[in-house]
N, C-alpha and C positions, 0 to 999 in steps of 0.2 A: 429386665428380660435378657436372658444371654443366648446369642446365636448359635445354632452350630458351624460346624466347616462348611457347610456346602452353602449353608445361608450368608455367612462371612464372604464369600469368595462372589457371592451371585450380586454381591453389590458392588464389583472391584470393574464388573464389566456394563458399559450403559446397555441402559434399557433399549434404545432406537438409535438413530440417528445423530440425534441431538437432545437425549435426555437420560436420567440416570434412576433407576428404581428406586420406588418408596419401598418402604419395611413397616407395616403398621403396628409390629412388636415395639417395637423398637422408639416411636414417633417420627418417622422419618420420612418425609414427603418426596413427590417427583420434584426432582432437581431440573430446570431447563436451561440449557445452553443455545449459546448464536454466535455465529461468525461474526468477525471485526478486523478491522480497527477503521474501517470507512465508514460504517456505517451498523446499525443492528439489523441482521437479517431476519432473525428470528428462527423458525423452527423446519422450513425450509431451502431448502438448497435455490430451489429459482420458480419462480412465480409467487411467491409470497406477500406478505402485505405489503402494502407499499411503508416506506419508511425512509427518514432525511440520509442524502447522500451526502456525507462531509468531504473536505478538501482532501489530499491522500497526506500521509503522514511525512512525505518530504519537505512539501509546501509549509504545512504548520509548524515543523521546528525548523522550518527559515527565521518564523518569530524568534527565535531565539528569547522566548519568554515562559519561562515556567508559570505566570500566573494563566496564560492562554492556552497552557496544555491540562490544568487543572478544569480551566471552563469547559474545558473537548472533552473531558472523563466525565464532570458531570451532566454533561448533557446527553452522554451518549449514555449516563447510567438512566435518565429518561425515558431516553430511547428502548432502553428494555427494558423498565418496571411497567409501560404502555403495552407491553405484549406479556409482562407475567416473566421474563427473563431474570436468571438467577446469575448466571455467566457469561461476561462477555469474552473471545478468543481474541486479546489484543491486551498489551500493545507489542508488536512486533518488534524487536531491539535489537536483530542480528545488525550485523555492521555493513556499511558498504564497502568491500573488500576490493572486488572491479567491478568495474562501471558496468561490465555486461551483465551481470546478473538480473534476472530478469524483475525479479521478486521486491528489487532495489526500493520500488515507489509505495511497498506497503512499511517498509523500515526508515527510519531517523535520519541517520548520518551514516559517516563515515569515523565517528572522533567518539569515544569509548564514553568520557565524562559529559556531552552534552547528547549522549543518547539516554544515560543512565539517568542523568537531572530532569529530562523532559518526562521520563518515560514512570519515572518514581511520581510527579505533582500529577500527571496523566490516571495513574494508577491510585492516588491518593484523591480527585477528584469522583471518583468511579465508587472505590470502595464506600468514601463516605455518605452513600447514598442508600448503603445495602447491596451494592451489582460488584459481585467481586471478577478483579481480572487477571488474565492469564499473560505472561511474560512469555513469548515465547520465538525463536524453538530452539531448545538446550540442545546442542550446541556448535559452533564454527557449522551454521548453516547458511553461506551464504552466496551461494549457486542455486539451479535448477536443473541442469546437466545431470542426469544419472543421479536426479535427487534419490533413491529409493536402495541403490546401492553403493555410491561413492563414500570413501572412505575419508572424511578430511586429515590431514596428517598435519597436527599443531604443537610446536614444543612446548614444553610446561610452563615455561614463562611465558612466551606469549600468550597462550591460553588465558594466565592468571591475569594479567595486567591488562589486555585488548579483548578478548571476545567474553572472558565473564564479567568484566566490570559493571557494565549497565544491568544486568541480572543484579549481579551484588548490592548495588547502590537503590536499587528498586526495591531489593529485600530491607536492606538498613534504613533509608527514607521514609516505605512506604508500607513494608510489608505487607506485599502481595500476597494474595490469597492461593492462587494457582499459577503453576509453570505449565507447558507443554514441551516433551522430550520431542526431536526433532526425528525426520528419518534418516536422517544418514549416521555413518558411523564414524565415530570420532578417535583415529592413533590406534584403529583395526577389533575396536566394541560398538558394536550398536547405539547410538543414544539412548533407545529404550532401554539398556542395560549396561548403562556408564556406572558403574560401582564407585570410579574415582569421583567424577563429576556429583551425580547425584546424593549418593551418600555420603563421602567421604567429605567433598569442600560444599552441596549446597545444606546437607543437613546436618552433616557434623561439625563443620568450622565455620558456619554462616549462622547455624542454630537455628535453621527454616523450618518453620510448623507445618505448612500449607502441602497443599499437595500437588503432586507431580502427573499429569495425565499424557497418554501417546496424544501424537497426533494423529489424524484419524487412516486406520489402518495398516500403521507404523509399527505394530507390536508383533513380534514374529516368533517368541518363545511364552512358553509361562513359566520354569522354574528362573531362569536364568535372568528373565525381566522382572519377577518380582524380587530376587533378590539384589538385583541393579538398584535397585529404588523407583520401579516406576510403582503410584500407586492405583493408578484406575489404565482399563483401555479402551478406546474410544475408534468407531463403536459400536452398539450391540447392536443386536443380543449374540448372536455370534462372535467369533475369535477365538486365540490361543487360548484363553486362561477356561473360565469353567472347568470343567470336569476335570482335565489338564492338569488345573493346577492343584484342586483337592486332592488327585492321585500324585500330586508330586510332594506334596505337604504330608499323606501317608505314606511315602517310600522313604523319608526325609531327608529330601533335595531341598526341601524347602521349611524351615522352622515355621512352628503355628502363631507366635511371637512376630513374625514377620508380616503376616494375613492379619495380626491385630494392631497392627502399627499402622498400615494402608486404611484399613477400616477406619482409624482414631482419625488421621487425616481426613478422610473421607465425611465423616460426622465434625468433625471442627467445620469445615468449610458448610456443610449445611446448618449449621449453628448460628453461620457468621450473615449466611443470606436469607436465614428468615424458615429455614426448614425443617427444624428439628424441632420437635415439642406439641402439645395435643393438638395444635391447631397451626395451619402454614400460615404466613406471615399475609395480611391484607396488601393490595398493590392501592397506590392512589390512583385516583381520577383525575382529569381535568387536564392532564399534562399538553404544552404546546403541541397542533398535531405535524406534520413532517412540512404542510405545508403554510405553515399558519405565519402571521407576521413577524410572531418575537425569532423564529427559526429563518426566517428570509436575512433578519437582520443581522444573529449570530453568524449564519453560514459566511455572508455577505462581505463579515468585518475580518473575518478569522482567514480567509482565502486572500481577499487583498493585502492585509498587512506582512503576511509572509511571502508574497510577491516579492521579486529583487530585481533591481535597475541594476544591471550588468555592464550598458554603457548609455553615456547621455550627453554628446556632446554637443555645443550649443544649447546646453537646456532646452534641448528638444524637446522632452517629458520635464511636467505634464502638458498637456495639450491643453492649448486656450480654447475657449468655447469661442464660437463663430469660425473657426477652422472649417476650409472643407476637406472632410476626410473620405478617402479610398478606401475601405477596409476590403480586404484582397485575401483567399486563403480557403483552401477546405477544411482547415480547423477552424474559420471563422465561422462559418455557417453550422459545422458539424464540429462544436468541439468534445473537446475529448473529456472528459471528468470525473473520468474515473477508471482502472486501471483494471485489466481480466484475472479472473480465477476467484476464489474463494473467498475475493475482497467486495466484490460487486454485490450488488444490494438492488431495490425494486423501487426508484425515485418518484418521485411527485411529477416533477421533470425536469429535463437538462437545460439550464439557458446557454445559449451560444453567446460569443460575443456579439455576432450579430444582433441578437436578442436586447443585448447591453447598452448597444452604442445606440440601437432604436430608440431605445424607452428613455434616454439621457439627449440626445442632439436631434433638433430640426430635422424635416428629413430633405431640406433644400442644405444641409452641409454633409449630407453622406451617403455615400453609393457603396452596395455591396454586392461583388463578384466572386464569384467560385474561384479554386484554386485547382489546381492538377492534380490527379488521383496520388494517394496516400499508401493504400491497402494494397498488398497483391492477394489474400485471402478475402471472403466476402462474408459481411456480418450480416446479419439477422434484419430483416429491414425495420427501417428506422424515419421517425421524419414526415408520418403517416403517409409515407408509400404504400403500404397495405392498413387497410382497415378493417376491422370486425364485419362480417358480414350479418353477423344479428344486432348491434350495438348500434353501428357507425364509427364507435370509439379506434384511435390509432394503436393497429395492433391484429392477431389474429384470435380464428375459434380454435379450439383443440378438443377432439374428442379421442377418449378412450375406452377400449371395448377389451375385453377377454376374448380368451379362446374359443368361444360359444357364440360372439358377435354380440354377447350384452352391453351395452354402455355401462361402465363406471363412474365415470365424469364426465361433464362438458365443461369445459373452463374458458375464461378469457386469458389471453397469456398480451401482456401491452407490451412488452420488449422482444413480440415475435420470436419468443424460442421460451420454452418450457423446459424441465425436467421432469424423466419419468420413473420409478421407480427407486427412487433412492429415499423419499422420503413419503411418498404414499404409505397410503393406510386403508387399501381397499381391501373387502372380502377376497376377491378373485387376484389373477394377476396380469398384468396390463400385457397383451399381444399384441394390438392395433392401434394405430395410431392416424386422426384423420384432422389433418391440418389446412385450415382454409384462411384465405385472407382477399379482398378484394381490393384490386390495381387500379389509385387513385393517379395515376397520371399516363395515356395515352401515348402511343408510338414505341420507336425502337427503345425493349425495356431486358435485362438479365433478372431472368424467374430463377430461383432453385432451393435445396433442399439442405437442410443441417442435419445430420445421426447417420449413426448406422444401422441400417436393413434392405430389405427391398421394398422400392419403391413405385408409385404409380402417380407420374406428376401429368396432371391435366392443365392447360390454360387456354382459353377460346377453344377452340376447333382442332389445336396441337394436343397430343398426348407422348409419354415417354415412358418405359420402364428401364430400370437398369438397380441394382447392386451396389449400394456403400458398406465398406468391410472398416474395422479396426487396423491401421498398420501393426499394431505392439510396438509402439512408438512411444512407449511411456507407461509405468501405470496413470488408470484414470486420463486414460485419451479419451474416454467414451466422455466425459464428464467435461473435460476441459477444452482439449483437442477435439473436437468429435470429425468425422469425415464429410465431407461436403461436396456437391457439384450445384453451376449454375450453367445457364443456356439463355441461346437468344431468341426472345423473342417479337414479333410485331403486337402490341397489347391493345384493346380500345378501352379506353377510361371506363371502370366499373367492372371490367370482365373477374371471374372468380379464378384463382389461384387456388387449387383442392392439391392436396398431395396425403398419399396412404402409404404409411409405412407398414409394413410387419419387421416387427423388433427381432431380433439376430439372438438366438435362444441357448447359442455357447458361450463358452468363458467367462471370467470373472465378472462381467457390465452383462450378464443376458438379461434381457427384458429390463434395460436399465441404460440410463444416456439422456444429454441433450438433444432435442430436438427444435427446429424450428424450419422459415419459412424467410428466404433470403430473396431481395428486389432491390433493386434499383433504374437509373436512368444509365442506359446504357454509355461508357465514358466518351469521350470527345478524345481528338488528338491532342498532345501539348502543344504544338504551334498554336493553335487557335485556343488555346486557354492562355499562352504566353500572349497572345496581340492582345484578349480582352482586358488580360491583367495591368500592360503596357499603355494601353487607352484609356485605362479608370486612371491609372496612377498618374497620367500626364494633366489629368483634365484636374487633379485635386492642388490644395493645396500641401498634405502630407498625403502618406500613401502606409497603411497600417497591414502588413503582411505578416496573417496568424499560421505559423508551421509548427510539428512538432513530430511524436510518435503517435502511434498505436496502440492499442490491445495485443498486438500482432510482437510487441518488440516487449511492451512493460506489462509481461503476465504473471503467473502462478506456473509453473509445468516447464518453460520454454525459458531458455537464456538470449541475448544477443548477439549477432554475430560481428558488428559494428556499430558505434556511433553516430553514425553517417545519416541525414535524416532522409527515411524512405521518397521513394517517388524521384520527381524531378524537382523536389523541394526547392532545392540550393537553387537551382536554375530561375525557378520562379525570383527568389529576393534578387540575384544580379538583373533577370528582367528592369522589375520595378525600381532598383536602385537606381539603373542607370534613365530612366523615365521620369520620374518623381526627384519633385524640387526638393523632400524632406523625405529620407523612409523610415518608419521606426518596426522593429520585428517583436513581433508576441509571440512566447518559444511556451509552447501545450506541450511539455512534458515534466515527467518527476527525475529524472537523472537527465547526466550530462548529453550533448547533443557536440557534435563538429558542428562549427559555424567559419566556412572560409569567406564568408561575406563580412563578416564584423567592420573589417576596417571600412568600407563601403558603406554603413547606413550610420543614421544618426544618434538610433538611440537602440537596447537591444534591453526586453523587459523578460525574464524568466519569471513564466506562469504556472507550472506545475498540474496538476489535475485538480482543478481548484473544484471539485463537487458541484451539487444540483445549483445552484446558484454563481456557476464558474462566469457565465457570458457577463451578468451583474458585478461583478467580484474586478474581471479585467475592465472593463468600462470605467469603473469610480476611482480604479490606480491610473488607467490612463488617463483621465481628468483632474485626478488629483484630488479628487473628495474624499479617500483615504489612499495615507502614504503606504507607496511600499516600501515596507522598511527593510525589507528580506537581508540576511545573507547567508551566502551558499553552504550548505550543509555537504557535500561534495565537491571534491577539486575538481575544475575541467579540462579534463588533457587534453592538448594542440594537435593531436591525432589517435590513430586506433595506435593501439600497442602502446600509449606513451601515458601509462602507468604503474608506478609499482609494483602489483600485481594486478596482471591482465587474463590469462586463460583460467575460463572455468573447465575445460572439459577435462575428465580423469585421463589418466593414462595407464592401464592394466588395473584399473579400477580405484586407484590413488591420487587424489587432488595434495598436494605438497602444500604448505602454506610460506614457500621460501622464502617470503620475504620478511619473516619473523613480525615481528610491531612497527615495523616500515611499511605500513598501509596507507595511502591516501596522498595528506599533505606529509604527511611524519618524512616518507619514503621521495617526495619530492622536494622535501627543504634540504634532505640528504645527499641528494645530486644522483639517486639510486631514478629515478628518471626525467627524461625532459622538463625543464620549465611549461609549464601551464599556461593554459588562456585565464584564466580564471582562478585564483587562490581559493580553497578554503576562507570561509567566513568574508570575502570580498560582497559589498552591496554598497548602491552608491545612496540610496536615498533620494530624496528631493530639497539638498541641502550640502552645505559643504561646511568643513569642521579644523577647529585649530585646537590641538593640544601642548598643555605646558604644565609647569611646576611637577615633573612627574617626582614621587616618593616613594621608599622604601618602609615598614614597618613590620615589625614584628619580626620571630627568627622559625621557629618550630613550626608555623604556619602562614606564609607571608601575609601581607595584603599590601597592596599597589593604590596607593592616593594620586589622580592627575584631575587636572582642570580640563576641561572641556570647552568649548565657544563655537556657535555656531554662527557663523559666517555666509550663510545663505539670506535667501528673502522670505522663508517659508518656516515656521514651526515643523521641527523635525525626531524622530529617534535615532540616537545613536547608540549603539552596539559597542562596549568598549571592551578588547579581547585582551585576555595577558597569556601569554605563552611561555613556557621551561624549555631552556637550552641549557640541555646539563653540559660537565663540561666531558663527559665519557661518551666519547665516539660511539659508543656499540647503543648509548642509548636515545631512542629519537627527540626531538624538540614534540613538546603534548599542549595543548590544553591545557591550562590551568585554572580557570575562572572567566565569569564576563560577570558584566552590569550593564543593564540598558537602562538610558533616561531620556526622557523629554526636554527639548529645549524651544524658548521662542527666538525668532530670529535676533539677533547682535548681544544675546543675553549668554551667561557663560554660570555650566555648572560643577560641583565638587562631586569627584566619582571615587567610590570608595570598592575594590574590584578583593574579594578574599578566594587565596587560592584554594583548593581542595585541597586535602591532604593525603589523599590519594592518588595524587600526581606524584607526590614527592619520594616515594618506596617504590622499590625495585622484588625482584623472585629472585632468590638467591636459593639454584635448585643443586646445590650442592648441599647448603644445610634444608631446604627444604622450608625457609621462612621469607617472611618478607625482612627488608632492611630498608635501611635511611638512602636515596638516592646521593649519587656525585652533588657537588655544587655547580654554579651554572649561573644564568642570567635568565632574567625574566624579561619578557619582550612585550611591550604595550601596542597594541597595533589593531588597522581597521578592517583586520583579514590580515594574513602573510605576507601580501602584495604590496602592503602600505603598513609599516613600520614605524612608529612615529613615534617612540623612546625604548630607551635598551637600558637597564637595572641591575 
């Protein structure tokens, strides 16, 4: 059966949200998509099924193990054959350019070849299960600053050698099924209409079958995008293209050749996931559910082992059992695990550490004390501060009415905030909104409110009206960003918390946003959280202080403005350091943090947003039930500004990429900035290592042979890194290959490390090819910082 133009063109745009039109001409079934790479959302935006939250994608390629990035794809291809899911939006491969970016903790590294190796077994665990995924976002996306209009300005060689590698190696490895074109523009073209990029090097000199989708709302033409190479946009039913683009394919701006090459795409890929043909593909049954034992254990193992012991002096880590331990910290009680924006997902639930070190130690060896406020924004309550007033469950009601005062829904929303109107499917359209929850703990409490409209917040006997507006602080502030006030109030345990919005009925979000229903315990001074923290930690024998970020600093929408950790953080660890016989710090973030405490405590353990099972995860590395073996996927610079490249924000709408392929470590082994607290690939283990007999072999493709020996007391992994120093100044020292093994203590193993050969070519944009790199020496080493043969 052959389509016409308009039927052609009416499948280039999805059907909803997150789905894309069947064709029953044709055989062609609903296609379903889900956000990723944390976890499978499913089919909406927020309140959805509940479903497993995994660690964020910095923590897991700390493993520095392709076999454990293959286990992440397949289970998260689980994760969505359990909901009927055809596509996952992951894996994220933009690079970490500077630390501020916000977005940093949904992406890999910073190092082009171990984003691309992780990201290709990640994608080839996924696909081989039927759930094909999406590489994305094409391309030098890697800010959040004026994401929607910045220009990123990248030379051609850099381009080809640093920001498209991992794409590249993800197509040659794994051959992904789908990309996603990014929103910003790339050297002054939009990514959804990169001619060079998308046509010219991902499907003419890469030979990419798969197809190319916006990100969502990112597509701003139809002649000129379709002819880019994007092939679907995302998403419907509205957008550029429709009618757009069928009149632009009859004026011919745009060849019919072109509308049938997107389609061919579009039909491979439902071919590939089970949708094409008289009958759509069966799902299985029985799969682990998010919260069942095999998934406590995955999450459990895969979060600790990319843990990284940053410092351990005295073998402080791991911690002997019988220890009495202080655990000290608002991330201990409240950890963090997971990062904001269109990564978060709908968990089972969140273990804190606290959570961890209960169900593991006596509770005559451990006290846990709060730590000093973290947030200057206030989240959604959490912690069953607010409860269902019809359930009891932690969490609030939410009802939704029309314009008529009809109810549409009543819903439970358990993460206290909702969305409305973005992925509904009601007759009417949602006006009202009446948001209750009842306040589980008594006295001085901050009540308030998430979205924009007008609002009528009641609690006891207080009532309040007042106006939350959009700043145009973003697209998708409503969604991301949304407006908020909180107030004080005196509360009695039980009283209702009711708040009535009417939804704000202009611009792009009308009758559409987040909403919820924000509480807490009104804060304390830090004097008096620094004495309580001072008086746990003296009375222990270690003293365990969990700090980190936020939602607030590692989002989607929002960049950072410093590394510095919010609050009176810093203040807290010199407290306890100076207190506490022993201190060790548990760092709750996915990028780099200042830490001017380091020389002052004992041991310093980077935790990352280890997912629904984060509190379990940090407990059994701080005991030592499993190693953390981590190391650093990003350098940590000794200050703000003391990287390579540091400013994300444009200037007359131009983000520069000046520092060419001097990104990261590349641009600090160069002396292009300050020496570092922390190398690239630095992790210490729980174990210490001697290498010798290092070798040379091979010519056209090296490979590095050394012997290994562990020299600790403990069965350990070692990470063995080789690195290229060519001998052309203009070019950086890279990545070349690793190999990780296991070793038992005083036993000694042969490590055989083969370089990519993708390292060893340069862009030579005079002829417009690649070519053989300089020569140079290969550098065997445990991170940057620790060098231990040169070839």
């Amino acid at each position: 059966m052959t389509l016409d133009l308009a039927a052609k063109v009416a499948l280039l745009t999805g059907a909803t949200m997150f789905t894309l039109a069947p064709q029953e001409q044709i055989g062609l079934h609903e296609i379903r998509l889900s956000d990723g790479p944390t976890g499978v959302r499913g089919l909406k935006f927020s309140g959805g099924r509940v479903v497993a939250l995994f660690p964020n994608a910095t923590l897991l390629a700390s493993a520095w193990d392709a076999d454990a990035a293959y286990e992440v794809g397949r289970i998260l291809a689980e994760e969505a054959l359990a909901q009927e899911i055809h596509v996952v939006l992951g894996p994220t491969i933009n690079l970490h350019r500077s630390p501020l970016g916000g977005r940093l903790f949904e992406a890999y590294s910073e190092d082009p070849l171990l984003t691309g190796k992780l990201a290709a077994a990640y994608v080839r665990g996924m696909q081989d299960q039927g759930v094909a995924a999406c590489l994305k976002h094409l391309i030098a996306n890697e800010s959040e600053t004026d994401r929607n209009t910045v220009d990123s300005v990248v030379d051609e060689a850099t381009l080809r050698e640093v920001y498209l590698l991992p794409f590249e190696i993800a197509v040659e490895e794994a051959d992904a099924w789908t990309m996603m074109a990014a929103y910003n523009d790339v050297n002054g073209a939009a990514a959804t209409e990169q001619h060079h990029v998308n046509n010219e090097i991902v499907k003419g000199e890469w030979g990419y079958r798969g197809l190319i989708m916006s990100d969502w709302f990112a597509t701003r033409t139809a002649a000129a995008a379709a002819n880019g190479g994007l092939d679907l946009v995302m998403p419907g039913p509205g957008g550029p293209w429709g009618d757009a683009l069928v009149e632009a394919v009859k004026n011919g701006e745009v060849d019919e050749s072109v509308i049938d090459d997107h389609v061919n795409r579009l039909l491979l890929l439902a071919d590939r996931v089970g949708a094409l043909g008289e009958e759509p593909r069966e799902f299985p049954g029985g799969l682990p559910a998010p919260d069942s034992d095999v998934r406590k254990e995955q999450l459990t193992r895969l979060a600790a082992s990319g843990m990284t012991v940053l410092r351990n002096e005295n073998a402080a880590l791991p911690l002997a059992r019988g220890t009495r331990v202080a655990l000290i910290g608002r991330h201990a009680v409240q950890t963090i695990d997971m990062g904001g924006g269109s990564a978060q997902v709908n968990p089972p639930y969140q273990a804190s550490v606290a959570d961890g070190l209960i169900a593991l130690l006596p509770s005559k060896d451990l006290t846990v004390t709060d730590g000093v406020e973290v947030r200057t924004r206030p989240v959604p309550a959490r912690g069953g501060f607010l409860t269902d007033p019809v359930t009891g469950w932690p969490g609030i009601r939410v009802q939704l009415l029309d314009a008529d005062g009809t109810e549409l829904e009543d819903r439970f929303c358990a993460q206290s905030s909702t969305m409305v109107g973005m992925d509904d499917d009601f007759a009417g359209v949602v006006t009202t909104a009446v948001l209750r929850g009842r306040v589980s703990v008594g006295g001085e409490v901050e009540l308030g409110v998430l979205g924009a409209g007008r609002w009528l917040v009641e609690a006891g006997e207080e009532s309040l009206r007042y106006r939350l507006d959009l700043t145009g602080n973003g697209f998708g502030e409503a969604v991301l960003a949304p407006p908020l006030r909180v107030d004080r109030f005196v509360a009695a345990e039980g009283d209702i918390l009711t708040a009535r919005v009417e939804l704000l009925s202009e611009g792009t979000f009308a009758n559409k946003g987040l909403f919820g229903l924000l509480g807490h315990v009104a804060p304390r001074s830090t004097v008096d959280v620094l004495d309580d923290a001072v008086r746990a930690a003296s009375g222990a024998d270690v003293a365990v202080v969990v700090v980190g970020l936020t939602e607030e600093q590692e989002t989607e929408s929002v960049d950072k403005t410093t590394l510095a950790l919010p609050g009176a953080q810093d203040a807290l660890v010199e407290a306890v350091a100076g207190a506490a016989r022993r201190t060790i710090v548990v760092v709750n973030a996915a990028t780099p943090v200042l830490m001017p405490w380091r020389d002052r405590v004992d041991a310093v353990l980077w935790a990352g947003l280890p997912g629904q099972e984060g509190g379990h995860a940090v407990a059994a590395a701080l005991l030592g039930d499993i190693e953390p073996a981590g190391r650093l996927v990003s350098t940590f610079p000794a200050a703000d500004g003391g990287s390579p490249a540091w400013s994300v924000t444009p200037v007359d709408g131009r983000l520069p990429y000046e520092e060419g392929p001097f990104i990261g470590y590349r641009g600090h082994y160069a002396g292009r900035a300050p020496e570092p607290v922390f190398w690239f690939g630095h992790g210490l283990g729980y174990a210490s290592w001697d290498y010798s007999d290092a070798r040379l072999t091979g010519s056209d493709q090296p490979e590095v042979m050394v012997t290994v020996t562990n020299t600790g007391s403990r069965a350990s992994r070692e990470v063995v890194q080789v690195y290229l120093r060519p001998d052309d100044a203009a070019q950086p020292i890279r990545l070349a290959g690793w190999t990780a093994v296991k070793v038992k203590p005083g036993e000694s193993a042969r490590v055989t490390v083969h370089t990519d050969s993708r390292m060893w070519r340069v862009w030579n944009t005079t002829s417009g090819e690649w070519e053989r790199a300089s020569g140079g020496q290969l550098l065997i080493a445990r991170g940057l910082g620790d060098i231990r043969a040169t070839l």
